[in-house]
N, C-alpha and C positions, 0 to 999 in steps of 0.2 A: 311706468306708463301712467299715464292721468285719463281722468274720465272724468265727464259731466253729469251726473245724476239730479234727473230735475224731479219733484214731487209735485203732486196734485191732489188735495185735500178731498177726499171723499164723507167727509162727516161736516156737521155744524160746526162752525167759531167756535164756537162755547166750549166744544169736545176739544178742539186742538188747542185753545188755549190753557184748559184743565189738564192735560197733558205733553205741554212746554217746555215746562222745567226736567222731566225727566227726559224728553228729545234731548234739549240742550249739553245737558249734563251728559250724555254718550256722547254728542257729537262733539265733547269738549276731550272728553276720554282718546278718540280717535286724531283727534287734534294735536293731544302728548302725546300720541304716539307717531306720529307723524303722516298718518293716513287721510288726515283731513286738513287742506289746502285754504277752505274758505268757505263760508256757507252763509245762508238768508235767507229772508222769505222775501216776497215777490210781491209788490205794491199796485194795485191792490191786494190782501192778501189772502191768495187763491190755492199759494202751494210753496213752492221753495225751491233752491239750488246749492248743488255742494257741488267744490270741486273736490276732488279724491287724488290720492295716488296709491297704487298698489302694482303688487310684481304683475295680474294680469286683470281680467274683469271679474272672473268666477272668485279671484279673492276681491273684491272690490264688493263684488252682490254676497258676499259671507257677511260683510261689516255691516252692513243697509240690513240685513236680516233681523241683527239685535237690536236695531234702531226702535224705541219704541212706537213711531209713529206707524213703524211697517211692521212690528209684530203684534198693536191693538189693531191696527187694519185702517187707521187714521189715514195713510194718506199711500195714492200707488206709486210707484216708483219707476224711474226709465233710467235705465245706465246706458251712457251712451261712451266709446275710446275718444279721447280727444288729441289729436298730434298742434301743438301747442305752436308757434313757428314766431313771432314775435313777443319778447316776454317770458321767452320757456328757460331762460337762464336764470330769473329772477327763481320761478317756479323752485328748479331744479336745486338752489341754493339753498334754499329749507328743505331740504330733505338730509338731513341727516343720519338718520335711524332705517336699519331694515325694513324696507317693508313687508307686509304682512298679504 
């Protein structure tokens, strides 16, 4: 299943970009693993978007937990299911690996 996880930055610029590099670097983690679909932040930048895939959401919000933007408390986080209906074959083609 896939889900929408959008973030919303609760700290200053300054704090989310001194802690960038170590978001990225998980969310590139979960990327090899095949949990993470596509991700970015949000112009202006106010917060961000992943798409995720995982077997349900509660493992979906396990991954988001080690994220370090949501474990310094940088930014909140909304997981939302998403039933994908155009496009969802592309989705589905990279997923190769179990997911978690």
């Amino acid at each position: 299943m896939f889900a929408i996880v959008t973030l919303e930055y609760l700290v200053p610029l300054e704090t989310v970009l001194a802690n960038t590099d170590d978001h990225r670097a998980y969310l590139r983690s979960l990327h090899a693993q095949g949990n993470l679909v596509a991700s970015g932040p949000f112009v202006p930048r106010t917060g961000g978007m992943l798409i995720m895939a995982g077997r349900d959401l509660e493992a979906i919000a396990a991954l988001t937990r080690d994220d370090p933007f949501h474990s310094r408390k940088i930014a909140r986080y909304e997981i939302r299911e998403w039933a994908p209906t155009i496009g969802d074959e592309l989705l589905k083609q990279g997923l190769e690996r179990p997911l978690a």
